[in-house]
C-alpha positions as CSV (number, residue, x, y, z in Angstrom):
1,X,133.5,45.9,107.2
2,X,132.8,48.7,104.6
3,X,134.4,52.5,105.1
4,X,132.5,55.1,104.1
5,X,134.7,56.5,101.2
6,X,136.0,60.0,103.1
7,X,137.5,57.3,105.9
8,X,139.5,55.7,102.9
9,X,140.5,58.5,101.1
10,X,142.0,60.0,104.7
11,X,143.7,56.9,105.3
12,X,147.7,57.2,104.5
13,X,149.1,53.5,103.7
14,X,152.9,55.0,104.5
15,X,152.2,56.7,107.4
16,X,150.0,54.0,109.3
17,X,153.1,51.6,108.5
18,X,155.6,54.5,110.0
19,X,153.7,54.8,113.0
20,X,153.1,50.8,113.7
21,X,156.7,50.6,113.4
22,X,157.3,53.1,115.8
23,X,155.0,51.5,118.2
24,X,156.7,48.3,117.6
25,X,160.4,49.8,118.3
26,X,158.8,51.5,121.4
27,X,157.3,48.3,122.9
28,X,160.8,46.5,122.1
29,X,162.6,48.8,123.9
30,X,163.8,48.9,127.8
31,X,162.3,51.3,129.1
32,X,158.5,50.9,128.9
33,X,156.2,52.7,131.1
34,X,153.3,49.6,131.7
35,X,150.2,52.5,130.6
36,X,151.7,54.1,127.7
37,X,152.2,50.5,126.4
38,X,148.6,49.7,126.8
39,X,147.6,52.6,124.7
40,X,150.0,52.1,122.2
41,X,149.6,48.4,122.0
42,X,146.0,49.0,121.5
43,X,146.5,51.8,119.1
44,X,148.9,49.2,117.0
45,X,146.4,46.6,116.6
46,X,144.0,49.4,115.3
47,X,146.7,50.1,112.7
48,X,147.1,46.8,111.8
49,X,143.4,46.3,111.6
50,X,143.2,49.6,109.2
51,X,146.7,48.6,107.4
52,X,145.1,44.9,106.7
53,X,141.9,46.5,105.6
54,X,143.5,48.7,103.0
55,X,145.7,45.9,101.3
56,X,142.3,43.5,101.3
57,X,140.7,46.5,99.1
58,X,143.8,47.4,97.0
59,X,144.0,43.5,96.2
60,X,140.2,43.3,95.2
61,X,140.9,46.4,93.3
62,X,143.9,44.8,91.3
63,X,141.6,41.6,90.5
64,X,139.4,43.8,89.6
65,X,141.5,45.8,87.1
66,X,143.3,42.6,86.1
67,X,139.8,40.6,85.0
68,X,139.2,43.6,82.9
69,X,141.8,43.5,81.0
């Protein structure tokens, strides 16, 4: 699936990682209220989707670079 380019440039590698984490510590934890997990387990896996996204284009963009060379 292609981004349009303003999608990619707004996207922030470090901070989607920061706030996946988060998510992760919050769904590990004890005391997990059954909704707000829901809507943060479902805004995780939209992270990760975006997170997995990004690396597939920086990789292509290092082959890229690297069969230039």
């Amino acid at each position: 699936m292609k981004k349009n380019s303003k999608a990619e440039s707004n996207f922030k590698y470090s901070e989607a990682i920061k706030e996946l984490q988060e998510i992760t510590e919050y769904l590990e934890s004890a005391d997990v209220d059954l909704d707000e997990a829901i809507e943060k387990f479902d805004r995780g896996s939209k992270l990760a989707a975006e997170i997995e996204e990004h690396l597939k284009i920086a990789e292509n963009k290092i082959k890229t670079i690297k069969s230039n060379s």
